[in-house]
C-alpha positions as CSV (number, residue, x, y, z in Angstrom):
1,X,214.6,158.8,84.7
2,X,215.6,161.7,87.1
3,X,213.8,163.0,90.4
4,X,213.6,166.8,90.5
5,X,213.0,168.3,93.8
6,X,211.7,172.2,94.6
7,X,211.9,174.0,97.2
8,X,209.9,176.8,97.9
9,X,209.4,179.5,100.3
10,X,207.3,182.5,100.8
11,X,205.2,184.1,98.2
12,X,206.4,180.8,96.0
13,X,210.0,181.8,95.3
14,X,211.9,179.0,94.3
15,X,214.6,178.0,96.8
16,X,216.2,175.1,95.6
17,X,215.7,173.1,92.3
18,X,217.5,169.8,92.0
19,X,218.0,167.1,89.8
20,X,219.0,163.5,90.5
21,X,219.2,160.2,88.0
22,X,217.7,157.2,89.4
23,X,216.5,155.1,86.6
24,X,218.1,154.4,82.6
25,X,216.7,152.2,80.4
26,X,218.3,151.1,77.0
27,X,216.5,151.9,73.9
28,X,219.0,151.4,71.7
29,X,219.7,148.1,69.6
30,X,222.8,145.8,70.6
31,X,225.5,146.4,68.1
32,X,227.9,143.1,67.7
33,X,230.9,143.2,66.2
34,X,231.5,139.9,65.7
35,X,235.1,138.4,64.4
36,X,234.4,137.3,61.4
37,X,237.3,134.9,60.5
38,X,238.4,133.8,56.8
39,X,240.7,131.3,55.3
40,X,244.1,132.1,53.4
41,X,243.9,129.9,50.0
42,X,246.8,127.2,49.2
43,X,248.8,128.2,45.8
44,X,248.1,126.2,42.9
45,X,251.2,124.6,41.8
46,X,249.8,124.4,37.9
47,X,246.8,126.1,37.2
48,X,244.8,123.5,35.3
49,X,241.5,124.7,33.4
50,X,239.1,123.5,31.1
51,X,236.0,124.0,29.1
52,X,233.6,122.0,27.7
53,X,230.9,121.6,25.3
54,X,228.7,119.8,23.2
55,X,228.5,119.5,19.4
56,X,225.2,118.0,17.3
57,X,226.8,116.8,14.0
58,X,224.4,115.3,11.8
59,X,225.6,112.5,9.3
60,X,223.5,111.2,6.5
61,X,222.1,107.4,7.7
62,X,224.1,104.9,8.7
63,X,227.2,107.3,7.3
64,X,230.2,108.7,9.6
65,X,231.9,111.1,7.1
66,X,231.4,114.7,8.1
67,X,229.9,117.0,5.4
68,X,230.5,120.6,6.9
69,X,227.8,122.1,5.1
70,X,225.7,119.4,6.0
71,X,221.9,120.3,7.8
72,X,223.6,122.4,10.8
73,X,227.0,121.2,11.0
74,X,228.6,124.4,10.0
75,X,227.0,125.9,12.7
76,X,228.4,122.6,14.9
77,X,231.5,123.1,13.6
78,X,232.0,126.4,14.4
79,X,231.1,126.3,18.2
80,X,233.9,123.6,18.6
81,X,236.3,125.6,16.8
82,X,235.5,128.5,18.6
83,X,236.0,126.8,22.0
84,X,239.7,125.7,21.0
85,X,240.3,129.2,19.1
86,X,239.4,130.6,22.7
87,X,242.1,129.2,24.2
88,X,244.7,128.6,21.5
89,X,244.5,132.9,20.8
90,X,245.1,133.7,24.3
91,X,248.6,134.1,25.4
92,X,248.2,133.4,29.4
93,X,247.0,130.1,28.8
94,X,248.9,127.1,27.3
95,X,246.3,124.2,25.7
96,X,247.5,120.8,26.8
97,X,244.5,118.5,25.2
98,X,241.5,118.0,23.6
99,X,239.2,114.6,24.4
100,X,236.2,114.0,22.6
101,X,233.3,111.8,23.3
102,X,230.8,110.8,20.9
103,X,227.2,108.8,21.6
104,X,224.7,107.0,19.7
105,X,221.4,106.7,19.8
106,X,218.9,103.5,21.0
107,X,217.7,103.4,17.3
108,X,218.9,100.3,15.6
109,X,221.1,97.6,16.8
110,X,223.5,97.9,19.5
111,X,226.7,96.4,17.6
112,X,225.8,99.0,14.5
113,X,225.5,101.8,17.2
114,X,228.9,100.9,18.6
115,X,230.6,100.9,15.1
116,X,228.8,103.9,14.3
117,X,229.4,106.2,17.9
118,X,233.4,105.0,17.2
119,X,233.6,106.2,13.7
120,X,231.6,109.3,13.9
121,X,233.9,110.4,16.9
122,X,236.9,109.5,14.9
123,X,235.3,111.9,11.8
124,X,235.6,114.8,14.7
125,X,239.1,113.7,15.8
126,X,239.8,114.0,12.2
127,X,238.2,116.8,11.5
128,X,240.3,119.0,14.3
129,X,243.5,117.7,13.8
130,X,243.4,118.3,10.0
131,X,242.0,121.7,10.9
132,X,244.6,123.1,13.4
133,X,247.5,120.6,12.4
134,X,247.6,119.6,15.6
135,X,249.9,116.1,17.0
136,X,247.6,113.4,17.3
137,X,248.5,113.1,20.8
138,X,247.0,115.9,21.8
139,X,243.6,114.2,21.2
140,X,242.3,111.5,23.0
141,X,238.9,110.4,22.0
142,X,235.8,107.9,23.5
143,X,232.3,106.8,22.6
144,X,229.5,104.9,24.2
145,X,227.1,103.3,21.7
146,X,223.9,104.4,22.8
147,X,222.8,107.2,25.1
148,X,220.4,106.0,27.9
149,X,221.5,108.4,30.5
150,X,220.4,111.2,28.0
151,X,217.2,108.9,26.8
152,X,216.0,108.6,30.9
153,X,216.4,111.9,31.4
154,X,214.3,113.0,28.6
155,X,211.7,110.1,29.9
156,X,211.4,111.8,33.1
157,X,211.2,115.2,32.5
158,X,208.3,114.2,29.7
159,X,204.4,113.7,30.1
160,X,204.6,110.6,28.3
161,X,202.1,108.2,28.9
162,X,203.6,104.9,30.7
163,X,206.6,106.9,31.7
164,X,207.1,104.5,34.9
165,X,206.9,101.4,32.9
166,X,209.6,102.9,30.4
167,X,211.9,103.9,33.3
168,X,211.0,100.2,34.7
169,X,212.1,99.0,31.1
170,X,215.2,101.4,31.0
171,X,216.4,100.3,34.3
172,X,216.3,96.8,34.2
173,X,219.9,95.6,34.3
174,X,218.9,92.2,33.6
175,X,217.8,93.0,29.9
176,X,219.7,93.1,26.7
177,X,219.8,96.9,25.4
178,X,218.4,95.6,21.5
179,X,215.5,94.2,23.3
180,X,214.5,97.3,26.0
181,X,214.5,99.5,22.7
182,X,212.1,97.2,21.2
183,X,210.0,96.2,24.0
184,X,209.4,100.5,24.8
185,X,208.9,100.8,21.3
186,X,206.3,98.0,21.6
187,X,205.0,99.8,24.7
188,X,204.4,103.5,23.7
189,X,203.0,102.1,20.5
190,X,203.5,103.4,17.0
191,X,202.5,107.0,17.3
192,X,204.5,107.9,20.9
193,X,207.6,105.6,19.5
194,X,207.7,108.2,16.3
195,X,207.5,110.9,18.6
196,X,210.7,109.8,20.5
197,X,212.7,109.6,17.3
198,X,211.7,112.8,16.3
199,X,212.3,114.7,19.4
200,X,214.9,112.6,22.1
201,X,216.7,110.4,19.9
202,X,218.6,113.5,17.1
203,X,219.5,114.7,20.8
204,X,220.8,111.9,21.8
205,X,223.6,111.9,19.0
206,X,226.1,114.0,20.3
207,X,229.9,114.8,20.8
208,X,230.8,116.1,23.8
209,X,234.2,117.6,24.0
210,X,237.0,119.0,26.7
211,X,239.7,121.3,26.0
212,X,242.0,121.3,28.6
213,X,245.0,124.1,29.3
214,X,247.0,125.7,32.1
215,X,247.1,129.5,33.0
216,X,250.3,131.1,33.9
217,X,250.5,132.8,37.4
218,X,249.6,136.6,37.3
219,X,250.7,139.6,40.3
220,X,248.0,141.8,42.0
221,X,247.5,144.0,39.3
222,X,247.5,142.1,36.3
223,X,244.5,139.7,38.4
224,X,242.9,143.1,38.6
225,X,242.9,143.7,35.5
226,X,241.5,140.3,34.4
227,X,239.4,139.6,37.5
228,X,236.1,140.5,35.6
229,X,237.4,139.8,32.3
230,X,238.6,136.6,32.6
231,X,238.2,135.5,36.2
232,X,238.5,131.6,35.2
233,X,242.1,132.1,35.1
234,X,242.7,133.1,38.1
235,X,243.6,130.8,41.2
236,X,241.7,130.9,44.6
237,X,244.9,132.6,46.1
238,X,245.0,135.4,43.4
239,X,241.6,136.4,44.1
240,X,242.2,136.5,47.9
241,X,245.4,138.6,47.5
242,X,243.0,141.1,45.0
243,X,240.6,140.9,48.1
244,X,243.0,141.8,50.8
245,X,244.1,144.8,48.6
246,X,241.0,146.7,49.5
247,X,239.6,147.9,52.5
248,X,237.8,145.3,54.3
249,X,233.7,145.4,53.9
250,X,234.7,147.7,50.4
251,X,232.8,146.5,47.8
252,X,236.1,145.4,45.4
253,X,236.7,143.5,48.7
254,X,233.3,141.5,48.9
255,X,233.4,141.0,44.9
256,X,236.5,139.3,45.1
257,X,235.0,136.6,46.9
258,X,232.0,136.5,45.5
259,X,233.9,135.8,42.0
260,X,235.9,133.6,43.9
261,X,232.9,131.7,45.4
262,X,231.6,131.5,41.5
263,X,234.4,130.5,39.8
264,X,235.6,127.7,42.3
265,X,231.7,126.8,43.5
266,X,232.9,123.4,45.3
267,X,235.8,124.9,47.1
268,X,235.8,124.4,51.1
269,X,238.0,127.7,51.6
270,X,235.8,129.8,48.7
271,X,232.9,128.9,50.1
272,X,234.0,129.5,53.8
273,X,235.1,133.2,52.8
274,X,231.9,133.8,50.8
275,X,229.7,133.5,53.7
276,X,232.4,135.2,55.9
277,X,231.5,138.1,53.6
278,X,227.8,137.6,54.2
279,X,228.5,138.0,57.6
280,X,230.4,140.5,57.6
281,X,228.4,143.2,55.2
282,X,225.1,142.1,57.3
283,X,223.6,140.3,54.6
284,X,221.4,137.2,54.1
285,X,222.1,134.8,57.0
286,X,220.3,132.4,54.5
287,X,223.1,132.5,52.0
288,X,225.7,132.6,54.8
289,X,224.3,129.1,56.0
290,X,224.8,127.8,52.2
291,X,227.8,128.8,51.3
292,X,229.0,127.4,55.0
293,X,227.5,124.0,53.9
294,X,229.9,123.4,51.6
295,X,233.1,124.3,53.8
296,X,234.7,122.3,55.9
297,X,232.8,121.7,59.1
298,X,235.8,120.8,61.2
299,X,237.7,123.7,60.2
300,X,238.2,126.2,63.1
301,X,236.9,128.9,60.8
302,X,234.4,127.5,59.8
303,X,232.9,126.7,63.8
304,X,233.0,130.6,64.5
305,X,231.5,131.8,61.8
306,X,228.7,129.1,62.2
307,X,228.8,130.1,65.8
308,X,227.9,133.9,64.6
309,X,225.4,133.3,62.3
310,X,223.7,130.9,65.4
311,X,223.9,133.8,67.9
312,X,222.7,136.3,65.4
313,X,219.9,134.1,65.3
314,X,219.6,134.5,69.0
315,X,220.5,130.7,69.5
316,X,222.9,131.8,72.4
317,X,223.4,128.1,73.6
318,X,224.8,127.2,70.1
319,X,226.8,129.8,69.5
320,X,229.2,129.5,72.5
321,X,229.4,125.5,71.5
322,X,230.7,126.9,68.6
323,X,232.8,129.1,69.8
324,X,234.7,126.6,72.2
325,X,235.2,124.4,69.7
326,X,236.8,126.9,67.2
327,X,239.0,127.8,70.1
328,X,239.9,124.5,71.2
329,X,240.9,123.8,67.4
330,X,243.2,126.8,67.3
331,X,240.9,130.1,66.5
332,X,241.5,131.4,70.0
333,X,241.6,135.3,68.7
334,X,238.2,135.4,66.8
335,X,236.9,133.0,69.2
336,X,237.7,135.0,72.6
337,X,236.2,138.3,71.0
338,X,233.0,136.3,69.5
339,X,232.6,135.0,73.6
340,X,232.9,138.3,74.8
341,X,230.2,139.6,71.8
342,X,228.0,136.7,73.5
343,X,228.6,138.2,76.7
344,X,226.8,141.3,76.0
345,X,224.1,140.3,74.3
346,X,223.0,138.3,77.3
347,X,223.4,141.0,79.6
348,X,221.8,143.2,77.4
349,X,218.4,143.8,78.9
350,X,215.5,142.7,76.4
351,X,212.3,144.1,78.6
């Protein structure tokens, strides 16, 4: 706002014409620049992998040979070979075992489940190591007579009729396993017992199996190469180096951790950086806050950058609580220039 003052004199000439500022008021918008701040990644030592799956053999009654053209066991067979050929065809990765567990269903006894679950998973055992010639050792192998995890969870997720006095059944400890399978038979009747063998129990017989291998190391521009490819074998610490190659806010810098984040979803430091990059590019302060959930909430990091998300949020109060703390546990950079961002918005005028 500026007061102008005329002056004029005879027949209205214009003496003097001046200008002076008293008054400014800010329209525009605060911009922060907060200090975002993210963690450096410890080396693997041995990059250990694995990948799992699930294979529904079916076996003629009470038999535990496996016919490989039986019903859809080619099509069984083939997934499980195609998970090991996976790994054993790829040079970067060295397999180091195979377990396999096999299950049962609740139909018949529990001692004819038991020798059936240990036999069918041996047929698989059999069935890989005559196939690739592998050492026995390689292969380690289990088996639990009858599923009732898998059995529950089918109960639950159904609109059965009784389903709470099945789960009752299922759940109590005190019970012999022969006799909950014939007292929820007796319970659902006939006609809801019939449906349970024909669409829970064949899903219940299963073998579920874990190939297991290591990853050799790779430099910054094979894990480029790879980093969409095959981003499973890379470590944390390679996809941080591919991160810090770029520009920072570039969008190969905020995929790297996003692939990180993906491929190592329980990881404290991937899951600190993720939302460090949801800070930074402006995005969902939602996702920020989930990814920060799972880091570590003593970590210095992760106090500041729950400290920005809270004064983005215009929770001034919590944000400097974090911000002390991150610089009493060591963050004193990020911290100091966050405290001086927190500064300014207060000052900032708001009416």
């Amino acid at each position: 706002m500026k007061l102008h003052v005329d002056v004029c004199g005879c027949c209205d000439i214009i003496e003097e014409n001046s200008g002076e500022k008293i008054a400014q008021l800010n329209i525009a918008p605060l911009k922060l620049q907060p200090a975002v701040a993210y963690i450096t990644p410890q080396e693997e030592a041995v990059k250990h992998r694995a990948v799992e799956g699930r294979a529904f053999l079916d076996f003629p009654v009470n038999k535990f040979i496996i016919y490989p053209e039986y019903r859809r066991n080619a099509d069984e067979l083939a997934k499980v070979r195609a998970t090991i050929d996976t790994v054993r065809n790829d040079n970067n990765i060295k397999l180091t075992g195979i377990s396999i567990h096999g299950y049962a269903s609740p139909e018949g006894s529990y001692t004819h489940n038991t020798y059936l679950a240990k036999n069918r998973t041996q047929a698989l055992v059999d069935y890989v190591t005559s196939y690739y010639n592998f050492d026995h050792k390689l292969i380690t192998s289990d088996s639990t007579p009858e599923d009732w995890e898998g059995f529950r969870k089918f109960v639950v997720a159904s609109t059965m009729d009784k389903k709470d006095e099945i789960i009752r059944l299922m759940d109590d400890a005190t019970m012999d396993v022969d006799m909950k399978e014939h007292n929820i038979a007796k319970l659902v009747g006939p006609q809801a017992y019939q449906y349970l063998l024909q669409e829970c129990y064949p899903a219940l017989r299963h073998s579920d199996y874990v190939v297991s291998y290591t990853v050799r190391g790779f430099d910054l521009e094979e894990s480029k190469k790879i980093i969409d490819k095959h981003p499973q074998q890379l470590s944390l610490k390679e996809l941080y180096l591919i991160a810090q190659s770029y520009k920072t806010g570039s969008e190969e810098f905020n995929h790297a951790f996003q692939v990180a984040a993906l491929m190592f979803p329980n990881d404290p430091t991937a899951n600190l950086n993720a939302a460090a990059v949801e800070i930074q590019k402006g995005g969902d302060l939602t996702v920020a806050k989930k990814y920060l959930a799972k880091a570590d909430q003593k970590a210095a990091e992760t106090l500041n950058n729950l400290g920005i998300v809270a004064m983005m949020e215009e929770d001034l109060e919590t944000a400097e609580k974090y911000f002390n703390a991150a610089k009493a546990a060591g963050l004193t950079e990020q911290a100091n220039a966050n405290l001086k961002e927190l500064s300014k918005k207060r000052s900032y005028p708001t009416k």
